[in-house]
N, C-alpha and C positions, 0 to 999 in steps of 0.2 A: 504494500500500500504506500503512495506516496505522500508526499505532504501537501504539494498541493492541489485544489481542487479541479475537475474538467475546464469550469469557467475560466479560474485562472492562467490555467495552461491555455486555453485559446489566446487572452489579453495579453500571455508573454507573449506569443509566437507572433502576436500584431503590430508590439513593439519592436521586436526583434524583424520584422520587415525592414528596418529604418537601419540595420549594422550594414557597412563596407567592407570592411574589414575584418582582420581575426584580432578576436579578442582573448586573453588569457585572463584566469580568474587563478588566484594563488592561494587555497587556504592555507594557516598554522594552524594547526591545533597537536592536542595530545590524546593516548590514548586510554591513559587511568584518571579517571577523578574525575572527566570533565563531559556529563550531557549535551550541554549546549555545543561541544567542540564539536561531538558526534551528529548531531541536530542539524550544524553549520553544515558540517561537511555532506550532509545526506542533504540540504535544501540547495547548494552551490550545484552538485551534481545532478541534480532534477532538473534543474534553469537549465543548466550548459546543454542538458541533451534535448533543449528545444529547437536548439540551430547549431547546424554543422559549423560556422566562425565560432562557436568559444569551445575552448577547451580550459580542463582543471589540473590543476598539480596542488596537491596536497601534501605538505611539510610538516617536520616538527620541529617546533620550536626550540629545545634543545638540540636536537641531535641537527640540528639544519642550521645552527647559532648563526655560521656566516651569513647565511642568504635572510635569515631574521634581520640581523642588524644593517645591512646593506638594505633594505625597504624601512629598517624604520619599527619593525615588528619585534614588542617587549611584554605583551602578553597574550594568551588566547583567549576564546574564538578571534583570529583576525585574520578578513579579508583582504588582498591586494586585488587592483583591479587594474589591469594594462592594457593598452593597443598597440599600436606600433611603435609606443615608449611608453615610459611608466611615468603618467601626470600625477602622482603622490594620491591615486585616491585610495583610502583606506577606511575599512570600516572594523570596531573593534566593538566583538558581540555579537548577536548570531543577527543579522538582517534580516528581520521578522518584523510580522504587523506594518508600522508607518514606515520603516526601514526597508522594508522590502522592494518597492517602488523606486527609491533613489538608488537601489543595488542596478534594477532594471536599467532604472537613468542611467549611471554611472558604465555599466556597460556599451550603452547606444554611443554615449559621451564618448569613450573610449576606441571603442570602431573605428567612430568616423574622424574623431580626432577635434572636431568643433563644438565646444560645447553651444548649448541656447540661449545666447545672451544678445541683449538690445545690442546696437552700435553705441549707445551714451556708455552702457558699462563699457564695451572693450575700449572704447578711448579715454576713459576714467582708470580702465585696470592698465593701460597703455602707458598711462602716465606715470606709476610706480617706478619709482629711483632703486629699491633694496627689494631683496625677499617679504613675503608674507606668506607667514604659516597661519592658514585658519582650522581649527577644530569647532566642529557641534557637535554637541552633546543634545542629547534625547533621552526620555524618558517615558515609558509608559505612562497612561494615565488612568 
């Protein structure tokens, strides 16, 4: 049984119309102690086999340290999410519920390499002199 429902799987596969490209999805997780790891890694697996462009490699976090700390990845459940380079997107915790949707996004983002943004933002993000690292934080409610 998968996790997710018929409906759902049609509304991936409609956004997944929109990929160019191949996408790579990279879980960490482990494999004592951690539900959600297992949870992650059976819901990344279900999405990717709705379209031939993504494919998954699932890591561990210890035993995988280098390629951990070269993305950035210091605890589990966590997602990398790549196209033809790695835009730093990451998500840590299992992409579920309202999370699930920006996984999809994140994906499409990734493909095609453009994310959805007005022309005022990219000439506003255009104007950045240094780096910016943003994080969101989410929460159930």
């Amino acid at each position: 049984m998968g996790i997710l429902t018929d409906r759902d799987r049609e509304a991936v596969k409609r956004e997944f119309e929109k990929l160019t490209g191949p996408v790579k999805v990279i879980v960490f997780s482990q494999e004592l102690g951690s539900e959600t790891c297992q949870q992650t890694e059976w819901l990344v697996k279900e999405v990717a086999e709705l379209t031939d462009k993504a494919s998954v490699e699932v890591l561990n976090l210890i035993l995988d340290r280098e390629k951990a700390e070269a993305y950035g990845v210091d605890r589990v459940p966590a997602v990398v999410v790549e196209g033809a380079k790695d835009y730093g997107i990451r998500f840590f915790g299992i992409p579920a519920g309202y999370e699930f949707t920006n996984l999809i996004d994140a994906m499409v983002v990734a493909s095609t390499g453009t994310p959805a943004l007005s022309e005022e933002t990219r000439a506003a993000l255009g104007g950045l002199t240094s780096p910016v690292h943003i994080k969101v934080f989410t929460t159930p409610t």
